[in-house]
N, C-alpha and C positions, 0 to 999 in steps of 0.2 A: 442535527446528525443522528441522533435516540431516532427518530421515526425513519431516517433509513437503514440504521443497523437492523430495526423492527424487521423491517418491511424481505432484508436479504435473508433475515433467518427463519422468518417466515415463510419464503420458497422454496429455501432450502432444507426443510422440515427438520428444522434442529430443535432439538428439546431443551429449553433453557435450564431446567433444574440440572440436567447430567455436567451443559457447558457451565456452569457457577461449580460446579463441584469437583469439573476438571481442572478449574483456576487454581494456578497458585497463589495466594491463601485462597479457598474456599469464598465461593460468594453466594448468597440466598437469593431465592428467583426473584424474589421481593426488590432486590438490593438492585436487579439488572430491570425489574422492571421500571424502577428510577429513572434508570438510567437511559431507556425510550425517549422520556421525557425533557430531558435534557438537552439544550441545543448544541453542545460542546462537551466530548466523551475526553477527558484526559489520554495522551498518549499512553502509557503507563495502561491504565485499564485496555484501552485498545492493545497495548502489547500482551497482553494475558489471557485475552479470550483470544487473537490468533495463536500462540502457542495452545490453548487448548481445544482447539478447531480443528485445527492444522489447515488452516490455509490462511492468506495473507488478508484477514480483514480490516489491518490498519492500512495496509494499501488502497483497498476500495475505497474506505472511507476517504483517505486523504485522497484519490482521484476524483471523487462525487463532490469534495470541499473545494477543489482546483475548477474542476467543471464547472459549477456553481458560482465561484467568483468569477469566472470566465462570462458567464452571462452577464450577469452585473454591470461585469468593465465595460461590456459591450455594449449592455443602456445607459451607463453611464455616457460614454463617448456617442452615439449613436450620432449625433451631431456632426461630431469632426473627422477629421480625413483619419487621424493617426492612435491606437491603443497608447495612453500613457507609459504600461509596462509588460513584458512578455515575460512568459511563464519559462523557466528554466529550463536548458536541453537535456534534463536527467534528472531521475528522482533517486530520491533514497530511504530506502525503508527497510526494517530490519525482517530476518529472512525467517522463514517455522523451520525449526531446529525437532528435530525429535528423538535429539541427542542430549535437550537441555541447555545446550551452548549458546552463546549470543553472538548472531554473524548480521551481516549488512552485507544488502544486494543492489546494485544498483541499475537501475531501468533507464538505455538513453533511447531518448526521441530522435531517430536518427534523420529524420527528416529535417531536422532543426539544422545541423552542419553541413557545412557547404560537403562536394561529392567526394574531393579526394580525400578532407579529412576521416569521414564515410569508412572508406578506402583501409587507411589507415588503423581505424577503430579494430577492422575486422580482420586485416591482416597481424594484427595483435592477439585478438583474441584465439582465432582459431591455431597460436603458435603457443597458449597456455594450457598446461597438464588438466585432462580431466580429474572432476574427485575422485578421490581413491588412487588416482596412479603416482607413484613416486615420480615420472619423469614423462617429459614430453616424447610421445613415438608418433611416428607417420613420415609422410612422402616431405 
């Protein structure tokens, strides 16, 4: 996983010294260039360079790690009619706060539940207050 965080912040032309020094505690570019090399970045660290990014890079990663196993399963089984196990209808990952705060967001695949549950999901959602509003308004 170090050579794909490599390879996103390298597109993304992020200067690795300013993000180790936006982390909380502080980290030396040295310390992230380790961390390249590493097949397996701790959540923890991933949660610290998204808060000092500000954008969801433990998300990516954990999508690129789902993707990833998704291949596998799929030479794995290539043989047989059926995938062993399917990937869950919803992720969870925590959200970039630039308040400080610690929230969780959670992403469903709504493709995954059948249409009226679908239905359901979204007549839920759209009956929940936006941020910032004390109270729910509309039609």
């Amino acid at each position: 996983m170090g050579e794909f965080v490599k390879e996103l912040l390298e597109k993304r032309h992020i200067n690795v010294a300013s993000m180790g020094s936006a982390m909380v505690p502080s980290v030396k570019s040295g310390t992230i260039q380790n961390y390249y090399k590493s097949a397996v970045i701790s959540d923890d660290v991933l949660d610290r360079m998204t808060r000092a990014l500000g954008f969801d890079l433990r998300g990516m990663v954990q999508d690129e790690q789902a993707r990833r196993s998704d291949v596998k399963a799929e030479l794995r089984t290539a043989g047989s009619n059926q995938v062993a196990e399917e990937a869950p209808p919803y992720v969870r990952r925590p959200s970039v706060s630039t308040t400080g705060g610690s929230a969780y967001e959670i992403v469903l695949k709504m493709e995954e539940w059948p249409e009226d549950v679908q239905l359901r999901i979204l007549k839920f959602l759209q009956q929940q207050p936006k941020r910032g509003v004390n109270s729910a308004t509309g039609s």
